[in-house]
PyMOL Python script that loads the backbone (N, CA, C, O; Angstrom):
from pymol import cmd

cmd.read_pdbstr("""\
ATOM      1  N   UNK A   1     -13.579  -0.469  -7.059  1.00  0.00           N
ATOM      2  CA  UNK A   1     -12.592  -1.424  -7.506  1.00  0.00           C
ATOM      3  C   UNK A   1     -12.959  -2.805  -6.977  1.00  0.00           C
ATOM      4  O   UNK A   1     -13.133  -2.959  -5.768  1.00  0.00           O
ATOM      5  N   UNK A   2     -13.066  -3.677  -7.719  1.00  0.00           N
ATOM      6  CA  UNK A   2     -13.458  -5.111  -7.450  1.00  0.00           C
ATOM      7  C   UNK A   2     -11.969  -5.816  -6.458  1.00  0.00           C
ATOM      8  O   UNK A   2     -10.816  -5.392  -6.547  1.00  0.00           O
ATOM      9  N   UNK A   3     -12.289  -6.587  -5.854  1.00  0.00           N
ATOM     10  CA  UNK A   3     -11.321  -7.524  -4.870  1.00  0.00           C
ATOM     11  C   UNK A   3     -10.398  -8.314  -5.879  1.00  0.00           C
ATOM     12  O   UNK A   3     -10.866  -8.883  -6.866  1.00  0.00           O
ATOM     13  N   UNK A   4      -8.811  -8.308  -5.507  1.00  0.00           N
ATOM     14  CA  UNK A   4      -8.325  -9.575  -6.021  1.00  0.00           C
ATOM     15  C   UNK A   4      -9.137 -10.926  -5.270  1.00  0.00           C
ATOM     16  O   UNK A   4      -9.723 -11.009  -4.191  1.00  0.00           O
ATOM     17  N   UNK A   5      -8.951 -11.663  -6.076  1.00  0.00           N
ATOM     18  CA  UNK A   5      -9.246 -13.377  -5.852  1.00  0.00           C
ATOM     19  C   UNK A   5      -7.888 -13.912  -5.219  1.00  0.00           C
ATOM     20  O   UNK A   5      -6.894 -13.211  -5.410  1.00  0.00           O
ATOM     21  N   UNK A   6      -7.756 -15.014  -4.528  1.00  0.00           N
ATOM     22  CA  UNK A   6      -7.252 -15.542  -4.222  1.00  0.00           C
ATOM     23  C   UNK A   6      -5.836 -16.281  -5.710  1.00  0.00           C
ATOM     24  O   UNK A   6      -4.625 -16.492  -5.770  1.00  0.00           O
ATOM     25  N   UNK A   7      -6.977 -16.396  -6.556  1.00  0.00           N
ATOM     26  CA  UNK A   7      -5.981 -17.141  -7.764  1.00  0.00           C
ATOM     27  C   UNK A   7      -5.001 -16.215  -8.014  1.00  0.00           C
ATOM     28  O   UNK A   7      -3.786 -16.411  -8.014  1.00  0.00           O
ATOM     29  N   UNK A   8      -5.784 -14.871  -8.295  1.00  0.00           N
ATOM     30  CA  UNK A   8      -5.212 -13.583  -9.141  1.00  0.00           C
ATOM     31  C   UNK A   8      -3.783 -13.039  -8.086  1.00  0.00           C
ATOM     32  O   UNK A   8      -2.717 -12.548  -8.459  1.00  0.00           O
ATOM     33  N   UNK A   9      -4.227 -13.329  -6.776  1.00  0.00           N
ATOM     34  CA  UNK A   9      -2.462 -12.766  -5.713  1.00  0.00           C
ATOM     35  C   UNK A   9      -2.247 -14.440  -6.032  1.00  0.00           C
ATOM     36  O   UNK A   9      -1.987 -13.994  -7.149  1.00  0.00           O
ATOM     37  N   UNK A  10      -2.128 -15.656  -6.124  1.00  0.00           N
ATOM     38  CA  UNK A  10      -1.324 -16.479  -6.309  1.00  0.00           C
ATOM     39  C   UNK A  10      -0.919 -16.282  -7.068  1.00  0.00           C
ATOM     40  O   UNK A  10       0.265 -16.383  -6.746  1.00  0.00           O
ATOM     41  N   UNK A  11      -0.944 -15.988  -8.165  1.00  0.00           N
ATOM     42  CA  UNK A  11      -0.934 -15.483  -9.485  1.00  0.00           C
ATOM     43  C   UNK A  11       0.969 -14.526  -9.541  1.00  0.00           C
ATOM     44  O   UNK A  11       2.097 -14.685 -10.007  1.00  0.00           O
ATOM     45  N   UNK A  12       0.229 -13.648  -8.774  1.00  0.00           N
ATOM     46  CA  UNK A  12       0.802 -12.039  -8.714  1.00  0.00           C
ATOM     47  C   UNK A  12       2.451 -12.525  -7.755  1.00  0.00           C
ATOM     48  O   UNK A  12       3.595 -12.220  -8.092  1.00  0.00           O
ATOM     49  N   UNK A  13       2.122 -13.151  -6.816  1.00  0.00           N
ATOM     50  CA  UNK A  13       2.890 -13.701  -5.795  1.00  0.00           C
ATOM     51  C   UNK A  13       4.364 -14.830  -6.803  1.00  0.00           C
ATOM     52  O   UNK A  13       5.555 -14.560  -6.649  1.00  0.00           O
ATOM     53  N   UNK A  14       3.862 -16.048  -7.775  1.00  0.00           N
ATOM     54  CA  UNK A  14       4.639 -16.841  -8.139  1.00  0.00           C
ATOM     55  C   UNK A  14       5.306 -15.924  -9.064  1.00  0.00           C
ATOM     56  O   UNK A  14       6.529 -15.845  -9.181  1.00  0.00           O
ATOM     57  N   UNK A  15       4.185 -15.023  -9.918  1.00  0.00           N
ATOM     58  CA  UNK A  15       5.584 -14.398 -10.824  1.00  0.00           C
ATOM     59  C   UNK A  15       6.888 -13.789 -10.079  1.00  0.00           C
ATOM     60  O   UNK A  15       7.883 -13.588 -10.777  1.00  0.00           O
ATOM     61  N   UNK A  16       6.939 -13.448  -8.518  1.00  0.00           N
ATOM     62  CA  UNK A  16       8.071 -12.675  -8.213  1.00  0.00           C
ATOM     63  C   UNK A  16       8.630 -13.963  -7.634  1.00  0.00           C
ATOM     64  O   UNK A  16       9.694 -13.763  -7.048  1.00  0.00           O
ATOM     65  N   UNK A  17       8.316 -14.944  -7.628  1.00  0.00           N
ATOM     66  CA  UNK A  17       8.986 -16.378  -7.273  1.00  0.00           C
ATOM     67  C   UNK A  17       8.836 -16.824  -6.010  1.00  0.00           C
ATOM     68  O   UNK A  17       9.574 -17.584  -5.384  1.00  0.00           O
ATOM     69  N   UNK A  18       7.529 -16.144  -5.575  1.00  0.00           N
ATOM     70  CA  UNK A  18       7.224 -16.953  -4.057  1.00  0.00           C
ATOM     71  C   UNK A  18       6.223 -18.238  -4.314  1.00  0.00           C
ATOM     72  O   UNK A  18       5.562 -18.477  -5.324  1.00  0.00           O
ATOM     73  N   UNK A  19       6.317 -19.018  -3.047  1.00  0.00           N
ATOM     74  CA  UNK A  19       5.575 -20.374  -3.327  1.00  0.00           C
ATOM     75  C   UNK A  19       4.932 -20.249  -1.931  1.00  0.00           C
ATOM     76  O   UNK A  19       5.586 -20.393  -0.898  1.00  0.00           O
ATOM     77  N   UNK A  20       3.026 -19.848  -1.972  1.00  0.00           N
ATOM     78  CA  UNK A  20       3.016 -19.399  -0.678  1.00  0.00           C
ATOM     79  C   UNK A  20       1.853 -20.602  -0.074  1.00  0.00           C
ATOM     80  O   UNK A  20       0.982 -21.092  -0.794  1.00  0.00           O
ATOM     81  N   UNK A  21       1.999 -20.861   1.022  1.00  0.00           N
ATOM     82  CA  UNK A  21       1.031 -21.958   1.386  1.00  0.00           C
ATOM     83  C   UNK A  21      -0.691 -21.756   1.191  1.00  0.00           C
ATOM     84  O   UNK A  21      -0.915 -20.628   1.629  1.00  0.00           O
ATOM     85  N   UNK A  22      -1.690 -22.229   0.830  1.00  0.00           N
ATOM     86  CA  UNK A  22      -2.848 -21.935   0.642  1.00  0.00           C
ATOM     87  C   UNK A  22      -3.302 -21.020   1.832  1.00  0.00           C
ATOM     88  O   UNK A  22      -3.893 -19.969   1.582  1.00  0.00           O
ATOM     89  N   UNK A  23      -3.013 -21.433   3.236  1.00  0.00           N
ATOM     90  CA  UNK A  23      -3.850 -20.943   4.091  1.00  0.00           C
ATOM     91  C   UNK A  23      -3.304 -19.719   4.593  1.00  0.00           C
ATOM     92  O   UNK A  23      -3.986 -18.952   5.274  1.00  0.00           O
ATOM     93  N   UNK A  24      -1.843 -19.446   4.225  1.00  0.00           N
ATOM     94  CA  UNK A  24      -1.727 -17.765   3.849  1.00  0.00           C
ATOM     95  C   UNK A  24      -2.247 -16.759   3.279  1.00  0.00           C
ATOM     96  O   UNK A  24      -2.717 -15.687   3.658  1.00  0.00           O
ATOM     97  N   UNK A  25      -2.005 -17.541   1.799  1.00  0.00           N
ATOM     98  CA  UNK A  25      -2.844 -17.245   0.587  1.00  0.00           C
ATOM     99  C   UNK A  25      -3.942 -16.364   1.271  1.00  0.00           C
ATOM    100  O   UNK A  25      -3.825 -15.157   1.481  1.00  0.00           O
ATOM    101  N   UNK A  26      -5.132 -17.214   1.622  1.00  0.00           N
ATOM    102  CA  UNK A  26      -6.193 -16.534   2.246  1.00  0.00           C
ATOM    103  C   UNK A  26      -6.230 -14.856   3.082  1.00  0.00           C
ATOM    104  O   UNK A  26      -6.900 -13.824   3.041  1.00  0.00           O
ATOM    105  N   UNK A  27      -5.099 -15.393   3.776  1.00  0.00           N
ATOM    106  CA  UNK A  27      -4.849 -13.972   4.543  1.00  0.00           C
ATOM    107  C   UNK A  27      -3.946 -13.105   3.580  1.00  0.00           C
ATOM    108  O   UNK A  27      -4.527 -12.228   2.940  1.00  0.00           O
ATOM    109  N   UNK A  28      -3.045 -13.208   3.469  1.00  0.00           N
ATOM    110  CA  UNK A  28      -2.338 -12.363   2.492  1.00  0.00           C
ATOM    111  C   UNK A  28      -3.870 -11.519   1.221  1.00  0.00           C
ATOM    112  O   UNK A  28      -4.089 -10.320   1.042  1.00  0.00           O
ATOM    113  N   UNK A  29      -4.411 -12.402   0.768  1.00  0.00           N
ATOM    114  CA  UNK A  29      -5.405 -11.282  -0.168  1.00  0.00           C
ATOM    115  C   UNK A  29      -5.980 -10.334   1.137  1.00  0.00           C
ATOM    116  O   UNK A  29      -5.564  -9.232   1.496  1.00  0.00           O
ATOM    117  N   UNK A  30      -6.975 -11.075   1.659  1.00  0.00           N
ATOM    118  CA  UNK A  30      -7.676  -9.819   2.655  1.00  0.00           C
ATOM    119  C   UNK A  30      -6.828  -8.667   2.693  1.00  0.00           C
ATOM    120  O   UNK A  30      -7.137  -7.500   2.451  1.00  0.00           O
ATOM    121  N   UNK A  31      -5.595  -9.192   3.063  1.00  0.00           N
ATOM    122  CA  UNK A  31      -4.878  -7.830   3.326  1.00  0.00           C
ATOM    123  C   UNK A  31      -4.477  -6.917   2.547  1.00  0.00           C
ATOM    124  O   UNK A  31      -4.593  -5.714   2.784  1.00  0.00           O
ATOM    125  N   UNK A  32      -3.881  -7.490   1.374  1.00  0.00           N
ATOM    126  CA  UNK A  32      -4.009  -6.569   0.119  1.00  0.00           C
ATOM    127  C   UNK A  32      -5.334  -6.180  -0.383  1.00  0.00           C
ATOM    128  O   UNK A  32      -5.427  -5.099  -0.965  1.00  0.00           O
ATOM    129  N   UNK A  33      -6.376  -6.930  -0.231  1.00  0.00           N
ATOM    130  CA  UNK A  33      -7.455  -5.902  -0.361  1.00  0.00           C
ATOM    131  C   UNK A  33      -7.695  -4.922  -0.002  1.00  0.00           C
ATOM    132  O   UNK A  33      -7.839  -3.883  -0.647  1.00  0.00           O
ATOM    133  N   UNK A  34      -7.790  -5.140   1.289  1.00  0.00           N
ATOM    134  CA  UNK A  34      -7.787  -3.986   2.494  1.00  0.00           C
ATOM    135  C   UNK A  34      -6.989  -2.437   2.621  1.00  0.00           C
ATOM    136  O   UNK A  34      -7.256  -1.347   3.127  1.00  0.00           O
ATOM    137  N   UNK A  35      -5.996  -2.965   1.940  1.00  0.00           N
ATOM    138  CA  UNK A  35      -4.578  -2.122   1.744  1.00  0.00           C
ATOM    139  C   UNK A  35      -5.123  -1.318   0.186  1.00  0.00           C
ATOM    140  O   UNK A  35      -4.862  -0.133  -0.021  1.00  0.00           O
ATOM    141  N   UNK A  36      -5.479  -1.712  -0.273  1.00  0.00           N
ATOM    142  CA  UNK A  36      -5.911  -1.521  -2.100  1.00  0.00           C
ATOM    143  C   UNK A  36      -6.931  -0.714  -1.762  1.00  0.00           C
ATOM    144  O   UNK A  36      -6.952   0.427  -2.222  1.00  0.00           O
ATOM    145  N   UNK A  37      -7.884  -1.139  -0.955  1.00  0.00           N
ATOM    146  CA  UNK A  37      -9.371  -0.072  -0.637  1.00  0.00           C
ATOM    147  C   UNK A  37      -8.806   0.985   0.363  1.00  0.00           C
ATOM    148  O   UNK A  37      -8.866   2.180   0.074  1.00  0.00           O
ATOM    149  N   UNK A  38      -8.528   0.767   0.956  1.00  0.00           N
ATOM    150  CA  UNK A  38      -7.593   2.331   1.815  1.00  0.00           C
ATOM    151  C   UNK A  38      -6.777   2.826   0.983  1.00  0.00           C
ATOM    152  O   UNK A  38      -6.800   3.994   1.371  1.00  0.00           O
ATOM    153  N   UNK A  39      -5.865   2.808  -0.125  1.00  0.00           N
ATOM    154  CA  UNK A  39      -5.437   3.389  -1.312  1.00  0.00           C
ATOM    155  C   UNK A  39      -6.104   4.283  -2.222  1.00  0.00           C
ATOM    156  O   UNK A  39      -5.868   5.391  -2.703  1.00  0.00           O
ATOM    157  N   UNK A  40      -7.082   3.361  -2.298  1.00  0.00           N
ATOM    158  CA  UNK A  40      -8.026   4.212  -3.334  1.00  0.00           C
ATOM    159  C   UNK A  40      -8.629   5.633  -2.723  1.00  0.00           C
ATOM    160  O   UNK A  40      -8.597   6.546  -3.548  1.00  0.00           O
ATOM    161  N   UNK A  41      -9.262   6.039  -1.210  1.00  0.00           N
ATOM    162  CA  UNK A  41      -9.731   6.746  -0.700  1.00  0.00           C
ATOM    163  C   UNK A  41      -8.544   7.740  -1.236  1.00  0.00           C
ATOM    164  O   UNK A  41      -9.006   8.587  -2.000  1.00  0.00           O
ATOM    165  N   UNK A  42      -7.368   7.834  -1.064  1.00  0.00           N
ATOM    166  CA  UNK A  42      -6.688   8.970  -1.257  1.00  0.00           C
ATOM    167  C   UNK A  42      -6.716   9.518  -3.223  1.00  0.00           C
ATOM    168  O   UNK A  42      -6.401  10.583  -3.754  1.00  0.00           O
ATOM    169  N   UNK A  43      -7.021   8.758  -3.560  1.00  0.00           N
ATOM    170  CA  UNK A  43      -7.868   8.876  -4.768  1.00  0.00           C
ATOM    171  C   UNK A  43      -8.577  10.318  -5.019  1.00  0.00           C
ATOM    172  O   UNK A  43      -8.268  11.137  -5.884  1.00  0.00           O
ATOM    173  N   UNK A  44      -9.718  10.433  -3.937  1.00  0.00           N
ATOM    174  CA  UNK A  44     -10.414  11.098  -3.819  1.00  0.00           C
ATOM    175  C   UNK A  44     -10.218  12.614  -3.081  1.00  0.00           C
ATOM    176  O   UNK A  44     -10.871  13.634  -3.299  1.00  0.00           O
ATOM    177  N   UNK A  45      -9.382  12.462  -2.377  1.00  0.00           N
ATOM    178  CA  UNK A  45      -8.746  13.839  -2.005  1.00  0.00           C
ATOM    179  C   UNK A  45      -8.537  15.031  -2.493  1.00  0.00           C
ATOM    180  O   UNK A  45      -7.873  14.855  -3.515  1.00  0.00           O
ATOM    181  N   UNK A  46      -8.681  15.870  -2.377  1.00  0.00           N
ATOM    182  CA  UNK A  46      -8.176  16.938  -3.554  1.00  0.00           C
ATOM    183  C   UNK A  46      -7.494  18.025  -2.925  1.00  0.00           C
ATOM    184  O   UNK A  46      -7.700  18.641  -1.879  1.00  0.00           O
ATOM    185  N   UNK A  47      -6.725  18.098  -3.724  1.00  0.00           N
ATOM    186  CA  UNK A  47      -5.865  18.751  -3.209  1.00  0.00           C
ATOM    187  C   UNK A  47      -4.979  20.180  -3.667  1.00  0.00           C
ATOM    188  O   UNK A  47      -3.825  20.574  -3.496  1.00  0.00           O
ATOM    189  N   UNK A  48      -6.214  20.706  -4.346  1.00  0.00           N
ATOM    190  CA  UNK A  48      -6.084  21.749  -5.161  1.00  0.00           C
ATOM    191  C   UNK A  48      -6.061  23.046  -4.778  1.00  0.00           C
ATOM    192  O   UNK A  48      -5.874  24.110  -5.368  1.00  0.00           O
ATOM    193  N   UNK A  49      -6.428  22.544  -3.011  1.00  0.00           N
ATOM    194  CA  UNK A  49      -6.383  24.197  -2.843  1.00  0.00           C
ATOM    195  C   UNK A  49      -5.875  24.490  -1.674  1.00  0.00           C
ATOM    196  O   UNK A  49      -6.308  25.318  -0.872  1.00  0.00           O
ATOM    197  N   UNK A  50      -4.157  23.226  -1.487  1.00  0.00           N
ATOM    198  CA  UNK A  50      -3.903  22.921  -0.181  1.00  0.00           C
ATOM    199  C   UNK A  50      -2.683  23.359  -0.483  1.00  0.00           C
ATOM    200  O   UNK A  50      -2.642  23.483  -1.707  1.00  0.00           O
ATOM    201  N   UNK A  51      -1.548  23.692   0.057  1.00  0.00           N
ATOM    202  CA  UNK A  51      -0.543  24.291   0.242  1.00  0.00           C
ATOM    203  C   UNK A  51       0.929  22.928   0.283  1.00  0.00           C
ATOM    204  O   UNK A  51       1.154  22.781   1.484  1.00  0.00           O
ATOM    205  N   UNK A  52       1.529  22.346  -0.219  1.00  0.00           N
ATOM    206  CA  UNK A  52       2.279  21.169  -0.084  1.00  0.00           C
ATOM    207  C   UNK A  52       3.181  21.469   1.007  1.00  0.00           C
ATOM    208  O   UNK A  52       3.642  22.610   0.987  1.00  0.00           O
ATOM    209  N   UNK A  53       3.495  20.810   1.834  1.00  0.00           N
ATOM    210  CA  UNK A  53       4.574  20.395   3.263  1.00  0.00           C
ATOM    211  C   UNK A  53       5.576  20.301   2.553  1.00  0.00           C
ATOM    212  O   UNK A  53       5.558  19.682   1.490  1.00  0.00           O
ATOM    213  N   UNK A  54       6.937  21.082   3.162  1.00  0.00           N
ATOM    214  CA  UNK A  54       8.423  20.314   2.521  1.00  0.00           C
ATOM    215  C   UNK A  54       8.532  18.685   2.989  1.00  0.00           C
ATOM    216  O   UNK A  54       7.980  18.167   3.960  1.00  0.00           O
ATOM    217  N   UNK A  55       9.727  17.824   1.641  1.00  0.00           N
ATOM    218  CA  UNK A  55       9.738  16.828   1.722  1.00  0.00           C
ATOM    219  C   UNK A  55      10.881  16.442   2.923  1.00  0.00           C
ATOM    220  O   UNK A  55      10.857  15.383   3.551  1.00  0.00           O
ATOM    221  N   UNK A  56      11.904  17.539   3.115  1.00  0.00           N
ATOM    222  CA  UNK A  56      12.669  17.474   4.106  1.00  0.00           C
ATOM    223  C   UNK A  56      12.495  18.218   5.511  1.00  0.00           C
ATOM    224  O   UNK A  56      11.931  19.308   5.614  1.00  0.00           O
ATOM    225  N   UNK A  57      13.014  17.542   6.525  1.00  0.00           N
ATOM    226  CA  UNK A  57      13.109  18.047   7.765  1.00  0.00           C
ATOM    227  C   UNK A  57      13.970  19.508   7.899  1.00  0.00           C
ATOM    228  O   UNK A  57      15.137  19.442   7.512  1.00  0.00           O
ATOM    229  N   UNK A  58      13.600  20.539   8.301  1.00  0.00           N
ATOM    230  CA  UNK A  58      14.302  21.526   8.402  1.00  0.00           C
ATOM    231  C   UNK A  58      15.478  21.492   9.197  1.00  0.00           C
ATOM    232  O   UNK A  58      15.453  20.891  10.271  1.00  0.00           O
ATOM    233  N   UNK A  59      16.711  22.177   8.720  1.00  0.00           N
ATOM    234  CA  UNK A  59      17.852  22.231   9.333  1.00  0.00           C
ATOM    235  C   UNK A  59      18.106  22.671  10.796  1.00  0.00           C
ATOM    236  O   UNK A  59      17.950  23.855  11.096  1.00  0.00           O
ATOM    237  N   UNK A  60      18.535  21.658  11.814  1.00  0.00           N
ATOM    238  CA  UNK A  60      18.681  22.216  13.125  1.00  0.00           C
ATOM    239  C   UNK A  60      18.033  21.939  13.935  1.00  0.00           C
ATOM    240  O   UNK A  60      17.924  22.573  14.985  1.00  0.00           O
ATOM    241  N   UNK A  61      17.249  20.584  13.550  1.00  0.00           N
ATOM    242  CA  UNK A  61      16.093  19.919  14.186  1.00  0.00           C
ATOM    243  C   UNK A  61      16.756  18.368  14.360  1.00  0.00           C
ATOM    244  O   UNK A  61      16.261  17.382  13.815  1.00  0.00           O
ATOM    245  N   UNK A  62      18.189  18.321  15.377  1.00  0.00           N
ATOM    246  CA  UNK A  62      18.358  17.466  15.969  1.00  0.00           C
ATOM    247  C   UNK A  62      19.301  17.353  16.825  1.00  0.00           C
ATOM    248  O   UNK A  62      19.206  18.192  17.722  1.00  0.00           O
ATOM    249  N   UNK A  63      20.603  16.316  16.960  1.00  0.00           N
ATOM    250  CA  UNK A  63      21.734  16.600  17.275  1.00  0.00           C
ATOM    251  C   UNK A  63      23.104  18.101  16.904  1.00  0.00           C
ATOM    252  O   UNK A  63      24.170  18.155  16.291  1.00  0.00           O
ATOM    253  N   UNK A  64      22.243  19.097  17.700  1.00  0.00           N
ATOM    254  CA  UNK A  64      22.906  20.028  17.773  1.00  0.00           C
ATOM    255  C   UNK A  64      24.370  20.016  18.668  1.00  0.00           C
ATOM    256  O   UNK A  64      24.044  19.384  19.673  1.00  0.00           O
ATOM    257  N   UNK A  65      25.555  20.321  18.795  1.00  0.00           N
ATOM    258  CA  UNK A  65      26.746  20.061  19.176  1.00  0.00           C
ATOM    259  C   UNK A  65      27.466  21.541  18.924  1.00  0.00           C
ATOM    260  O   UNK A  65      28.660  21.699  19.182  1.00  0.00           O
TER     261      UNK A  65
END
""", "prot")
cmd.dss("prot")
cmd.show_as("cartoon", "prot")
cmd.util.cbc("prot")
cmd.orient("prot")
């Protein structure tokens, strides 16, 4: 997956109505890059022959009274 540009998150950023200073700008992409390329790895996972975890905490696993 290719990097956003700087234009393309200014871009991405004004449509939700932020107005962000240039030298954020800068940092803010890295980080969504960064965040975007660690995303993708789970991409690759498979998980076809793994058993799924419940989405909830089991009952009785806290303030007991």
């Amino acid at each position: 997956m290719r990097d956003l540009t700087v234009e393309q998150v200014e871009r991405i950023l004004a449509a939700q109505g932020y107005d962000v200073p240039a030298d954020d700008l800068v940092e803010i992409t890295a980080r969504l890059n960064a965040q975007l390329e660690g995303a993708a790895v789970l991409d690759r996972i498979t998980t076809d022959e793994t058993e799924s975890w419940y989405a909830l905490f089991p009952f009785g696993c806290g303030d007991e009274r």
